[in-house]
mmCIF file as gemmi writes it, N, C-alpha and C atoms, coordinates in Angstrom:
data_model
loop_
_atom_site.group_PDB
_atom_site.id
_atom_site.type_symbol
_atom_site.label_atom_id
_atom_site.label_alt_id
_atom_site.label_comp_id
_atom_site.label_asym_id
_atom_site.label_entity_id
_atom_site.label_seq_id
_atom_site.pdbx_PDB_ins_code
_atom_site.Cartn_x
_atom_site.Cartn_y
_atom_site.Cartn_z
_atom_site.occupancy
_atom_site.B_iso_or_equiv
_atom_site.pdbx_formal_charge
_atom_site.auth_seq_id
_atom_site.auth_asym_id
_atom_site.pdbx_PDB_model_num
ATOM 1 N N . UNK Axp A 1 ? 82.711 -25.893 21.461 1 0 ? 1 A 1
ATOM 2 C CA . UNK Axp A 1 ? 82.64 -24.977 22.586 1 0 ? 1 A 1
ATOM 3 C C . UNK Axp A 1 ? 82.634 -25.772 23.881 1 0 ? 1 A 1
ATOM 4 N N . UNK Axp A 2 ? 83.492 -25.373 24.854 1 0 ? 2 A 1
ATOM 5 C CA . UNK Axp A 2 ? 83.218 -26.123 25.957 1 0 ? 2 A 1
ATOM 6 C C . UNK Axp A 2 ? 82.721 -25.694 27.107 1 0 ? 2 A 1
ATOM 7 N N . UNK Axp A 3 ? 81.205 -25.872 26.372 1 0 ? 3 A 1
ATOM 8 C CA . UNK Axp A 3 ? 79.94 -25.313 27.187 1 0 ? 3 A 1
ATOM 9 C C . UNK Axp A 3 ? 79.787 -23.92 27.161 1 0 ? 3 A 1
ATOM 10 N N . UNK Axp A 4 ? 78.687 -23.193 27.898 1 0 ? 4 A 1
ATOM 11 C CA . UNK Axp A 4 ? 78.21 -22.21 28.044 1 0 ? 4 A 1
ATOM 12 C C . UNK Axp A 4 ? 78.837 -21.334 29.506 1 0 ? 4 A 1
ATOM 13 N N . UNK Axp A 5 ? 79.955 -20.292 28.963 1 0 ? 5 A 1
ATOM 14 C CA . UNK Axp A 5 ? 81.015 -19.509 29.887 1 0 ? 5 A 1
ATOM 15 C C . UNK Axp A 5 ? 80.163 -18.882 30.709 1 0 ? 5 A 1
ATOM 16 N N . UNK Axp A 6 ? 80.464 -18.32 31.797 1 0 ? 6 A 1
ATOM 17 C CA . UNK Axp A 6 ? 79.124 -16.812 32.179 1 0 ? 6 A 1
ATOM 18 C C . UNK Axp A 6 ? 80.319 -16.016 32.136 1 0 ? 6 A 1
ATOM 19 N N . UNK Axp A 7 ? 79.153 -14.456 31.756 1 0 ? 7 A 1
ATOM 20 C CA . UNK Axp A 7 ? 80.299 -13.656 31.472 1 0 ? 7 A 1
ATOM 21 C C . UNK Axp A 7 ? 79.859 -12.366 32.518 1 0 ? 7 A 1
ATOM 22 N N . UNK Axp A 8 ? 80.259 -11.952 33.013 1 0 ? 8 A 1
ATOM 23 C CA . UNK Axp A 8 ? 79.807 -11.049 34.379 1 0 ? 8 A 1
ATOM 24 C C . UNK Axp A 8 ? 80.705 -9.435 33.935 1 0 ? 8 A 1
ATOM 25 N N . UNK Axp A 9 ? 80.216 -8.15 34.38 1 0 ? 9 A 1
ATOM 26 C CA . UNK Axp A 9 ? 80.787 -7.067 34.078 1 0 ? 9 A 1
ATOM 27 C C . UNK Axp A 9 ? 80.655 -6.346 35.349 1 0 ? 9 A 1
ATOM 28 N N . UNK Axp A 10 ? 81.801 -5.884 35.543 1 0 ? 10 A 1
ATOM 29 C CA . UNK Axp A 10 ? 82.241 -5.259 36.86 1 0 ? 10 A 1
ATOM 30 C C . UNK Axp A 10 ? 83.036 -3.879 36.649 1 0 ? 10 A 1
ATOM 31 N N . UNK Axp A 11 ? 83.829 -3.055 37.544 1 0 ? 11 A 1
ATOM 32 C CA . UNK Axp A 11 ? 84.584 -2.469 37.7 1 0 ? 11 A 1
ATOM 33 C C . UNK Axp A 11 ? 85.878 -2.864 38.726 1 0 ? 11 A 1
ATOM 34 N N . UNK Axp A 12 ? 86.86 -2.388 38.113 1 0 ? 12 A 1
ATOM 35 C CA . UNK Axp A 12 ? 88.588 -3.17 38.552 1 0 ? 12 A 1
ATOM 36 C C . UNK Axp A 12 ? 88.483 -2.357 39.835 1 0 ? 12 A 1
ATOM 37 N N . UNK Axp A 13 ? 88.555 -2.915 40.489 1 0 ? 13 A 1
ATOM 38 C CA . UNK Axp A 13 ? 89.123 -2.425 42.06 1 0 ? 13 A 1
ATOM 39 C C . UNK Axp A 13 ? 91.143 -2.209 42.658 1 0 ? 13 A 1
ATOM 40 N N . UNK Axp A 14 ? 91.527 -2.862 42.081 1 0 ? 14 A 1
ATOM 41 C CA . UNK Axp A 14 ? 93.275 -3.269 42.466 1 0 ? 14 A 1
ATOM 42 C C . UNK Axp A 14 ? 93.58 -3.639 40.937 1 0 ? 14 A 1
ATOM 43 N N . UNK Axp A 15 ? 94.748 -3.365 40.823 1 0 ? 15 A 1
ATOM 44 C CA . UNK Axp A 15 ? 95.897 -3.647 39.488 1 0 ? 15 A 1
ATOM 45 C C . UNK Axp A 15 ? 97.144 -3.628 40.033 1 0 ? 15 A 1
ATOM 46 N N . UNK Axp A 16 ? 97.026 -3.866 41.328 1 0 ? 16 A 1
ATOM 47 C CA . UNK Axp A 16 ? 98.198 -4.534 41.731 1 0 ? 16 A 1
ATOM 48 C C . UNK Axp A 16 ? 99.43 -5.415 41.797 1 0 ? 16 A 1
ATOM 49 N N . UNK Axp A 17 ? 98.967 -6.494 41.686 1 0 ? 17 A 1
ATOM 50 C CA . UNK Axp A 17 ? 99.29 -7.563 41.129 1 0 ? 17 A 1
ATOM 51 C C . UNK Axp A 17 ? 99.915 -7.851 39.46 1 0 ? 17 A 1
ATOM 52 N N . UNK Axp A 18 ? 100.671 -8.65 39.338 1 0 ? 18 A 1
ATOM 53 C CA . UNK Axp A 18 ? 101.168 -8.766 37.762 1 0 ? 18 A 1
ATOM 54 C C . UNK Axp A 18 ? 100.163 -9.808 37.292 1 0 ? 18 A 1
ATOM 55 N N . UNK Axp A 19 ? 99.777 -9.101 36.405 1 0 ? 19 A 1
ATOM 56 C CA . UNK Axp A 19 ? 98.795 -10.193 35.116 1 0 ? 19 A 1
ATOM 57 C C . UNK Axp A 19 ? 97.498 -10.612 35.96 1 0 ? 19 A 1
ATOM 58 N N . UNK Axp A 20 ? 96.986 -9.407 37.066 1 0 ? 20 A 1
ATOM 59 C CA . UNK Axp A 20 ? 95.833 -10.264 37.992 1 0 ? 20 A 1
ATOM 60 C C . UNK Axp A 20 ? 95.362 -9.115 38.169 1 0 ? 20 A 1
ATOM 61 N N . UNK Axp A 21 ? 93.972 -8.568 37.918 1 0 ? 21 A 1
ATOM 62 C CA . UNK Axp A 21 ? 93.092 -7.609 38.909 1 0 ? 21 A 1
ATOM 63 C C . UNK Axp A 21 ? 92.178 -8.292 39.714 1 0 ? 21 A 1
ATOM 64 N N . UNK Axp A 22 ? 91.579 -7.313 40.182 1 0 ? 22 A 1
ATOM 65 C CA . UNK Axp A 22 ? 90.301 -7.804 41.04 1 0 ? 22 A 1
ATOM 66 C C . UNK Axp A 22 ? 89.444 -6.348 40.87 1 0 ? 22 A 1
ATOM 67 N N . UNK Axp A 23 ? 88.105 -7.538 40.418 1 0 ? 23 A 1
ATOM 68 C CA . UNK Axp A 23 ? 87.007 -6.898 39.844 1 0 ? 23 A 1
ATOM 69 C C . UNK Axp A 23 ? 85.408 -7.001 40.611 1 0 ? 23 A 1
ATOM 70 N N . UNK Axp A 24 ? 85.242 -6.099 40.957 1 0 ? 24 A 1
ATOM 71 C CA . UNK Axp A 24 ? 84.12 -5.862 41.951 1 0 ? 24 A 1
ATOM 72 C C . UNK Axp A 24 ? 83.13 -5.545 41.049 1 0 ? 24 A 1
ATOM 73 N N . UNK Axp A 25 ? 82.24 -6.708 41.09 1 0 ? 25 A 1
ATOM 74 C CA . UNK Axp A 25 ? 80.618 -7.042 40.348 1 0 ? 25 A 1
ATOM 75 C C . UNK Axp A 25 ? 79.444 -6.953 41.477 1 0 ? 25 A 1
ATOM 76 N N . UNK Axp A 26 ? 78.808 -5.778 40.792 1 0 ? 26 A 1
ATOM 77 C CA . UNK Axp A 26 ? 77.553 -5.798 41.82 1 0 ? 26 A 1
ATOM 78 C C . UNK Axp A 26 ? 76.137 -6.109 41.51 1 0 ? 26 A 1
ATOM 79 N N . UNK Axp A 27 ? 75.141 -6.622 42.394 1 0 ? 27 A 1
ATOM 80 C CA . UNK Axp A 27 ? 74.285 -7.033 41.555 1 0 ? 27 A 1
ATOM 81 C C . UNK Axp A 27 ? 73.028 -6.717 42.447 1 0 ? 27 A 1
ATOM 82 N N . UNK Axp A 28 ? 71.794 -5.959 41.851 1 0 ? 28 A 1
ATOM 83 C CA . UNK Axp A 28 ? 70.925 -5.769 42.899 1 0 ? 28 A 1
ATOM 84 C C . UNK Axp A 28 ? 69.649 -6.483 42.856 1 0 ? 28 A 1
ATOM 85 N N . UNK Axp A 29 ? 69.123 -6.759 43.595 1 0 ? 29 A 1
ATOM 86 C CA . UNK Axp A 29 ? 67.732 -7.809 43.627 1 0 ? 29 A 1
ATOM 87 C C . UNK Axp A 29 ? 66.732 -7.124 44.656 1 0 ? 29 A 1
ATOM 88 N N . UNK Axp A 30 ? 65.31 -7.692 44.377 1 0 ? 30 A 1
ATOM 89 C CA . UNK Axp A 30 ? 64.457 -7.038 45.695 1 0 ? 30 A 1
ATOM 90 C C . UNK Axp A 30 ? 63.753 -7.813 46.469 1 0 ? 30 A 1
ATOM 91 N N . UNK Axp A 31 ? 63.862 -7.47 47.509 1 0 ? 31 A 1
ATOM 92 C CA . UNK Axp A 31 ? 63.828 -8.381 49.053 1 0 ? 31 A 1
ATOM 93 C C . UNK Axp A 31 ? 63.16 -9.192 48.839 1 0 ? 31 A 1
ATOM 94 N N . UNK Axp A 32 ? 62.454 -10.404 49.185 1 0 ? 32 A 1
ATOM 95 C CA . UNK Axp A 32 ? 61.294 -11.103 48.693 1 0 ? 32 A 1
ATOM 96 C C . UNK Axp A 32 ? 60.446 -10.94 50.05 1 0 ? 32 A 1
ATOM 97 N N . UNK Axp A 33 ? 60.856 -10.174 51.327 1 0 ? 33 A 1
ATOM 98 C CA . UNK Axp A 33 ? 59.694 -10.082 52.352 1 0 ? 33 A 1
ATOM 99 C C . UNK Axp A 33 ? 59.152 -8.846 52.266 1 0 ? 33 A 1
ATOM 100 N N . UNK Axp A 34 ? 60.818 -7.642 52.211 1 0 ? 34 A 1
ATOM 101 C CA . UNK Axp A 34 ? 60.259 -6.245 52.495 1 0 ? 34 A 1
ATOM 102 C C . UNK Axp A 34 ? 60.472 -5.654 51.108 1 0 ? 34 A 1
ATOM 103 N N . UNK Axp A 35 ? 60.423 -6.199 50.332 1 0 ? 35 A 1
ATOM 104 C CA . UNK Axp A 35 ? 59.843 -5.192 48.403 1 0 ? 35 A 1
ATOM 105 C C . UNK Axp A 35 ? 61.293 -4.399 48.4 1 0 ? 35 A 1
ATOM 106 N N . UNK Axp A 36 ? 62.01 -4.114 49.615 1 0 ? 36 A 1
ATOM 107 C CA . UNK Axp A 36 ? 63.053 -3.337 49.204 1 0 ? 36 A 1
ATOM 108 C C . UNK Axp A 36 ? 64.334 -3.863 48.287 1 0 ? 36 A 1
ATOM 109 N N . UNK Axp A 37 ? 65.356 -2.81 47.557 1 0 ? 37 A 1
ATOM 110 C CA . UNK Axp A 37 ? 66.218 -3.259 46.72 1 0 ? 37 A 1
ATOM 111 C C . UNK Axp A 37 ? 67.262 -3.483 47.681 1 0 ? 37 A 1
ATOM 112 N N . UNK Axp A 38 ? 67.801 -4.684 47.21 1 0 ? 38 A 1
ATOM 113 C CA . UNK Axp A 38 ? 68.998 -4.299 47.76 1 0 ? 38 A 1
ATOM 114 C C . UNK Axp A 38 ? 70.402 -4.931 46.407 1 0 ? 38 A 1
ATOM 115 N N . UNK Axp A 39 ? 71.345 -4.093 47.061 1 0 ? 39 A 1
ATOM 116 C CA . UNK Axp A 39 ? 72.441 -4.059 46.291 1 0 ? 39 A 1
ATOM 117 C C . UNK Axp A 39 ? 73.791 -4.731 47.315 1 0 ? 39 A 1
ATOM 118 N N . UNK Axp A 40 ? 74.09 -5.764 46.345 1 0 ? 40 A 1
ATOM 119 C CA . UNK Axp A 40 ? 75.31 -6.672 47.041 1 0 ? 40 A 1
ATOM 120 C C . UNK Axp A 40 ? 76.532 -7.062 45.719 1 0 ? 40 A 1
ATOM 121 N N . UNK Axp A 41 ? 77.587 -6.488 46.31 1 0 ? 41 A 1
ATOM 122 C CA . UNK Axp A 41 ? 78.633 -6.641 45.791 1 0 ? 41 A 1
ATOM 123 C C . UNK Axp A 41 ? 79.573 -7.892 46.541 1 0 ? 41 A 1
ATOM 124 N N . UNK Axp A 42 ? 80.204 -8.595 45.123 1 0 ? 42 A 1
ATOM 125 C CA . UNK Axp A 42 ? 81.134 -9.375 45.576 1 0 ? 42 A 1
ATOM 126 C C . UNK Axp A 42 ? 82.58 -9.169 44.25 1 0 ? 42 A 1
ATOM 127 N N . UNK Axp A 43 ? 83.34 -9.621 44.637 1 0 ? 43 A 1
ATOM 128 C CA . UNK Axp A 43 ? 84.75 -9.433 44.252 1 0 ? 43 A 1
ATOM 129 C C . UNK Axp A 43 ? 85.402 -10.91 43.863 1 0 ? 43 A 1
ATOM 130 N N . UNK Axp A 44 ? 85.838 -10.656 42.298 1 0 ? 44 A 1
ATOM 131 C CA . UNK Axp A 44 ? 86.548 -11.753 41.328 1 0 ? 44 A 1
ATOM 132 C C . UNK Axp A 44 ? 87.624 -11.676 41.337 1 0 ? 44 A 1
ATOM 133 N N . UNK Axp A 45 ? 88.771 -12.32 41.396 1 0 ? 45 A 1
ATOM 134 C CA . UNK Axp A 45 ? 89.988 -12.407 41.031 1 0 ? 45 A 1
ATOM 135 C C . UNK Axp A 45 ? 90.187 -13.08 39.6 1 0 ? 45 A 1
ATOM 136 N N . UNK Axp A 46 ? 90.542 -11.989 38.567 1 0 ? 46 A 1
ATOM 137 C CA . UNK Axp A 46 ? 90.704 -12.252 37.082 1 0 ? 46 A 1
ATOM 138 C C . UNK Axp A 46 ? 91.738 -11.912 36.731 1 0 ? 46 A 1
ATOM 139 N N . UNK Axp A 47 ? 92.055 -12.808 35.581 1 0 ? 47 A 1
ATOM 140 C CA . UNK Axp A 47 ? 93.4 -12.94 35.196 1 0 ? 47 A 1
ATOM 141 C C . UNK Axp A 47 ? 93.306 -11.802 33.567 1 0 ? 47 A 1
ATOM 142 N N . UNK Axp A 48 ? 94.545 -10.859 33.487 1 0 ? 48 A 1
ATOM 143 C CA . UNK Axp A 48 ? 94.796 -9.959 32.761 1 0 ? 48 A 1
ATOM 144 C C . UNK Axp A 48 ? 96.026 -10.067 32.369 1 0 ? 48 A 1
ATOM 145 N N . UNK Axp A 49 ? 96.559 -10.949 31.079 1 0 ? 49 A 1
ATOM 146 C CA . UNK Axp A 49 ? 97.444 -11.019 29.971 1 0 ? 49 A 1
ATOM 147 C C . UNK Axp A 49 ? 98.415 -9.955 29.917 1 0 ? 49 A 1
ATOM 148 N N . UNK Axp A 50 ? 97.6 -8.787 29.541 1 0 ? 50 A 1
ATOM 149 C CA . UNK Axp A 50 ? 98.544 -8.319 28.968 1 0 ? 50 A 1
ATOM 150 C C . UNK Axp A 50 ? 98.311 -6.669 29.942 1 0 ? 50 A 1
ATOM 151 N N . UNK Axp A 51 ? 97.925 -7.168 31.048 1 0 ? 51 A 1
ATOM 152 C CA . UNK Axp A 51 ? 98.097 -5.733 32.126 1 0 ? 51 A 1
ATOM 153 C C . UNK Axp A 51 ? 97.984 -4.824 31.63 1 0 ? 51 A 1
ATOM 154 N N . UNK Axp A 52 ? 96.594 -4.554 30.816 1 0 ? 52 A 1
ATOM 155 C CA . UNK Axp A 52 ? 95.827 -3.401 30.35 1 0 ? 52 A 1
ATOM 156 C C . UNK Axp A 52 ? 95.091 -2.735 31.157 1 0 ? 52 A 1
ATOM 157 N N . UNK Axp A 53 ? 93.687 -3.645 31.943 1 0 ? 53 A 1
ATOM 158 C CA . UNK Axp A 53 ? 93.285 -3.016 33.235 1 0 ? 53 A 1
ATOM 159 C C . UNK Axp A 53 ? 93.896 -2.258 34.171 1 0 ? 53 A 1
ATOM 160 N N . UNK Axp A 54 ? 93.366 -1.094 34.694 1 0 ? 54 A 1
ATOM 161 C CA . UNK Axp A 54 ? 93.512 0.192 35.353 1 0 ? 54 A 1
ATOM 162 C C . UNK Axp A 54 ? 92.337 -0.623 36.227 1 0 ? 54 A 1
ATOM 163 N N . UNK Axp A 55 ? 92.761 0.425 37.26 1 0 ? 55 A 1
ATOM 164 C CA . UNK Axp A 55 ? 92.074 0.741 38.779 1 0 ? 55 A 1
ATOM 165 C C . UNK Axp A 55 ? 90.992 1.937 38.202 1 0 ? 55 A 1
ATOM 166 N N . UNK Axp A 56 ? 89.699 1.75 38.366 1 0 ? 56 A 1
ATOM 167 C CA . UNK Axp A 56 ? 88.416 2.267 37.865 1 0 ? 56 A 1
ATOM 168 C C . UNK Axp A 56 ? 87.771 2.015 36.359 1 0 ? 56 A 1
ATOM 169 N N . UNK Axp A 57 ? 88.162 1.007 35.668 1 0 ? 57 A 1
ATOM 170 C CA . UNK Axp A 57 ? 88.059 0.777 34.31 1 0 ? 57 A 1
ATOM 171 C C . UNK Axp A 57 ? 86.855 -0.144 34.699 1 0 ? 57 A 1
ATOM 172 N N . UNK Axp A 58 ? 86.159 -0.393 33.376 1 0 ? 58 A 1
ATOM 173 C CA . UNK Axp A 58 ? 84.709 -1.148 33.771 1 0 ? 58 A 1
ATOM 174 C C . UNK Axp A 58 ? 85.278 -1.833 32.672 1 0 ? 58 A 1
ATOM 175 N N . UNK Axp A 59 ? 84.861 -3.538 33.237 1 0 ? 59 A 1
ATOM 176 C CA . UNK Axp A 59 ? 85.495 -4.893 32.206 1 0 ? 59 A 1
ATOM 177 C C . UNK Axp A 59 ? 84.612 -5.786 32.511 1 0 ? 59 A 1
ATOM 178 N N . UNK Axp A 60 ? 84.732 -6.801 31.171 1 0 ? 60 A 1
ATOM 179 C CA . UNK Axp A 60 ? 83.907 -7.589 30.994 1 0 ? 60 A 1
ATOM 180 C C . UNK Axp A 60 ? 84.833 -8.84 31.245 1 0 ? 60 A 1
ATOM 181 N N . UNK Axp A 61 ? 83.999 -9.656 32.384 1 0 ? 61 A 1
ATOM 182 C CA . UNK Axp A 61 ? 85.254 -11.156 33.019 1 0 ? 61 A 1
ATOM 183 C C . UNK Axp A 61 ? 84.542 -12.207 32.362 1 0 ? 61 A 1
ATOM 184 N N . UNK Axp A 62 ? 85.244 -13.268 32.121 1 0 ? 62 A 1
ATOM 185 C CA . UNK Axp A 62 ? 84.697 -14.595 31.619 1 0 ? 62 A 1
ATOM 186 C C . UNK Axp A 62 ? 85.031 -15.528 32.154 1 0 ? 62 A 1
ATOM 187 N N . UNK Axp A 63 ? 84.53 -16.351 32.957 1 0 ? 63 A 1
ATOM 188 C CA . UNK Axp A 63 ? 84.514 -17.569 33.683 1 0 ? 63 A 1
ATOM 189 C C . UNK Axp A 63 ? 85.243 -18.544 32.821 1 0 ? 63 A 1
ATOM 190 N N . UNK Axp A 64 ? 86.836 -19.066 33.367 1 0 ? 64 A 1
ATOM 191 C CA . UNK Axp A 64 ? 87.748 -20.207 33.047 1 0 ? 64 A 1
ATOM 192 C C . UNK Axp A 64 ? 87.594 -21.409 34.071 1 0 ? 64 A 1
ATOM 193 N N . UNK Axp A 65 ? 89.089 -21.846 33.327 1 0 ? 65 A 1
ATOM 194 C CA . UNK Axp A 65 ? 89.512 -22.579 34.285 1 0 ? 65 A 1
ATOM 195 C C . UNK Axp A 65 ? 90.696 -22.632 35.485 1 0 ? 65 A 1
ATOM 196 N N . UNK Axp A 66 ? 90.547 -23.399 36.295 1 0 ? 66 A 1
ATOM 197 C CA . UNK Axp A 66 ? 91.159 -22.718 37.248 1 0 ? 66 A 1
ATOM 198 C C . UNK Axp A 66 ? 93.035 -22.103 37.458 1 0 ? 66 A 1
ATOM 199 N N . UNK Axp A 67 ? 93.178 -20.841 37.464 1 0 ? 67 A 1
ATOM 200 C CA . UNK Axp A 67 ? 94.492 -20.615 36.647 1 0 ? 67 A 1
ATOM 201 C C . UNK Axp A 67 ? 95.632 -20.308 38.129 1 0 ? 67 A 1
ATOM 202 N N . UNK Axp A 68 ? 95.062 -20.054 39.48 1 0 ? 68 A 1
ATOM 203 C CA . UNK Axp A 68 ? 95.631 -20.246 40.128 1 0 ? 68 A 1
ATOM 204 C C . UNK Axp A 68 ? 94.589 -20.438 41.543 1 0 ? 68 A 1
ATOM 205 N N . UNK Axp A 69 ? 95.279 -20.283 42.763 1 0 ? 69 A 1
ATOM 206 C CA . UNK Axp A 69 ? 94.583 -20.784 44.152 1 0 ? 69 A 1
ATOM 207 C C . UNK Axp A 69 ? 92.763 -19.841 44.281 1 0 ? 69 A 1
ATOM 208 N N . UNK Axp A 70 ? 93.166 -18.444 43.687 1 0 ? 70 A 1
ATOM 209 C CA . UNK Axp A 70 ? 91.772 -17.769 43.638 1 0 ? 70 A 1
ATOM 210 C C . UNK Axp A 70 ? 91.632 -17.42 42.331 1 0 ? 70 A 1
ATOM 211 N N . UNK Axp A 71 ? 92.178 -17.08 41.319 1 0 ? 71 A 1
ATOM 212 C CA . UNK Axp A 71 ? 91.992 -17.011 39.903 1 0 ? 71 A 1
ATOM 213 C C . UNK Axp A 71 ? 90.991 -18.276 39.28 1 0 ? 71 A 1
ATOM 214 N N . UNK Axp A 72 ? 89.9 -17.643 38.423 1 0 ? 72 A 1
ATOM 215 C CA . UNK Axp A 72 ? 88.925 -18.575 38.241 1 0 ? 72 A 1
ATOM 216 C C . UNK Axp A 72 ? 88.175 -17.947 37.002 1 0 ? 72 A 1
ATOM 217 N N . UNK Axp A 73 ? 88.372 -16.155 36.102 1 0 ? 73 A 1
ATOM 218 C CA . UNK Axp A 73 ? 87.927 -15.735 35.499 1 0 ? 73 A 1
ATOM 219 C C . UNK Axp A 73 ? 89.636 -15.149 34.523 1 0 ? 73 A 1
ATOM 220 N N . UNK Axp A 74 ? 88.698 -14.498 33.598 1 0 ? 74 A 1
ATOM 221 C CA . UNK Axp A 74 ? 89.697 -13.865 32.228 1 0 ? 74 A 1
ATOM 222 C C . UNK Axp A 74 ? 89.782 -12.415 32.001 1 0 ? 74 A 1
ATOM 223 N N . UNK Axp A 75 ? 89.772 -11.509 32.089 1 0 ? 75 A 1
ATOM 224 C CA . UNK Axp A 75 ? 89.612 -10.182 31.171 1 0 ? 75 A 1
ATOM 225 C C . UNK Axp A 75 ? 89.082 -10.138 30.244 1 0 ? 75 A 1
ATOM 226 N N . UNK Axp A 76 ? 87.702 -10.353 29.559 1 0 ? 76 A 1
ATOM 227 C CA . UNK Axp A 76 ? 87.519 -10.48 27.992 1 0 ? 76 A 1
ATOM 228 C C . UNK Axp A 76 ? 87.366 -9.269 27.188 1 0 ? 76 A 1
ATOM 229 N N . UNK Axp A 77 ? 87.61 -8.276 27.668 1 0 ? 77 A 1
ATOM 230 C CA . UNK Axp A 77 ? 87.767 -6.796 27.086 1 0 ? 77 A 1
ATOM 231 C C . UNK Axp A 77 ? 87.215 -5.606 28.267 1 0 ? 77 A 1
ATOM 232 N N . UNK Axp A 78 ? 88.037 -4.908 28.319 1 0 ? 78 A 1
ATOM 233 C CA . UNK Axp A 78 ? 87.8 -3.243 28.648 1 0 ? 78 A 1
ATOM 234 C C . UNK Axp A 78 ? 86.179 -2.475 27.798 1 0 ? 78 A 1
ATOM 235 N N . UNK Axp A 79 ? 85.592 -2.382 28.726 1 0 ? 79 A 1
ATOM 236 C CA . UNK Axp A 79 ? 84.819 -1.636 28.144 1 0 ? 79 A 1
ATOM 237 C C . UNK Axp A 79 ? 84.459 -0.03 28.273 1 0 ? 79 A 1
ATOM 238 N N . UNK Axp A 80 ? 85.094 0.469 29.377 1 0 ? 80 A 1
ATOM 239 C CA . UNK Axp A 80 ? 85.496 1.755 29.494 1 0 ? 80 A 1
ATOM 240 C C . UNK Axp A 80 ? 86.354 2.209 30.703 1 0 ? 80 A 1
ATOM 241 N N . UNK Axp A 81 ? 87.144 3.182 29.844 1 0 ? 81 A 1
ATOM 242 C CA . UNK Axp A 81 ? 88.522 3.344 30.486 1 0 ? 81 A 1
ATOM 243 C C . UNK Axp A 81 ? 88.121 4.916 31.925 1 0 ? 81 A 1
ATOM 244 N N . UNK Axp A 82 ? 88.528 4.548 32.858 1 0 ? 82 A 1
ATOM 245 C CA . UNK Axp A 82 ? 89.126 5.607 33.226 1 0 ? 82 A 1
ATOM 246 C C . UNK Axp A 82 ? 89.758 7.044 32.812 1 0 ? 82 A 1
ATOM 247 N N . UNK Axp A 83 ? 89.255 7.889 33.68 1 0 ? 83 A 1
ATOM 248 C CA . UNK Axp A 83 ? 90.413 9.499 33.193 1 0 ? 83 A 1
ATOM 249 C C . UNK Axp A 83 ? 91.62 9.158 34.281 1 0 ? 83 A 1
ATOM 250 N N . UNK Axp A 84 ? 92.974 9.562 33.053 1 0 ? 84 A 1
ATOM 251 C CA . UNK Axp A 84 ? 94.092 9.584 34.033 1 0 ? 84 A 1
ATOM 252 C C . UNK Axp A 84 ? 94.105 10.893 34.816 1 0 ? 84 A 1
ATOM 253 N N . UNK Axp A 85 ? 94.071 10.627 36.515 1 0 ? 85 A 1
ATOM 254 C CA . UNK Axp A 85 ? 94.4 11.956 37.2 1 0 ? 85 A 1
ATOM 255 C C . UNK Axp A 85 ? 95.96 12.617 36.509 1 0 ? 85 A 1
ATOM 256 N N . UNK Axp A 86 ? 96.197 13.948 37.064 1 0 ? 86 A 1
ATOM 257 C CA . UNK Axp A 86 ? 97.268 14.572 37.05 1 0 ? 86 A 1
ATOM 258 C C . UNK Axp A 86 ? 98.332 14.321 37.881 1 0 ? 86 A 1
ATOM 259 N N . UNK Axp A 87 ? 98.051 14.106 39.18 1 0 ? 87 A 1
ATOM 260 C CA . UNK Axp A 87 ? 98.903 13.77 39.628 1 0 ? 87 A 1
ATOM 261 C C . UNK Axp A 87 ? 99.42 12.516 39.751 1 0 ? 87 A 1
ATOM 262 N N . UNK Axp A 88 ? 99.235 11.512 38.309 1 0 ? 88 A 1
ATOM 263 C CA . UNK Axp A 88 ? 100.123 10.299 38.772 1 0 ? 88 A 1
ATOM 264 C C . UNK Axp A 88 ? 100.494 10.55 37.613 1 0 ? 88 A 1
């Protein structure tokens, strides 16, 4: 094994791109002055094979190696899909 991957779960934001989403992982913590929560999102650029990911699908990313200038994670499975609207 080469080493211990992190594996982070988000929801796909863009499927734009060929063989690339971007996946918005949020993560919440509480203040360490004022006790309050707060919630901060940041955004992965992950690489998707076989352009399965949809725009609102919740996926599980796995930290690679570096596959292009911002690509730095994998797709390691869909874990729930989206409803297709009607009008597309």
């Amino acid at each position: 094994m080469k080493g211990a991957r992190r594996t982070l779960i988000g929801r796909v934001t863009s499927d734009k791109m060929d063989k690339t989403v971007v996946v918005a992982v949020e993560r919440s913590y509480r203040h360490p002055l004022y006790g309050k929560v707060v919630r901060r999102q940041k955004k992965y650029v992950a690489h998707d094979e076989s352009n399965e990911a949809r725009e609102g699908d919740l996926v599980s990313i796995q930290e690679s190696r570096p596959l292009s200038r911002t690509k730095r994670w994998l797709v390691e499975q869909i874990l729930e899909r989206t409803q297709v609207r009607a009008d597309e």
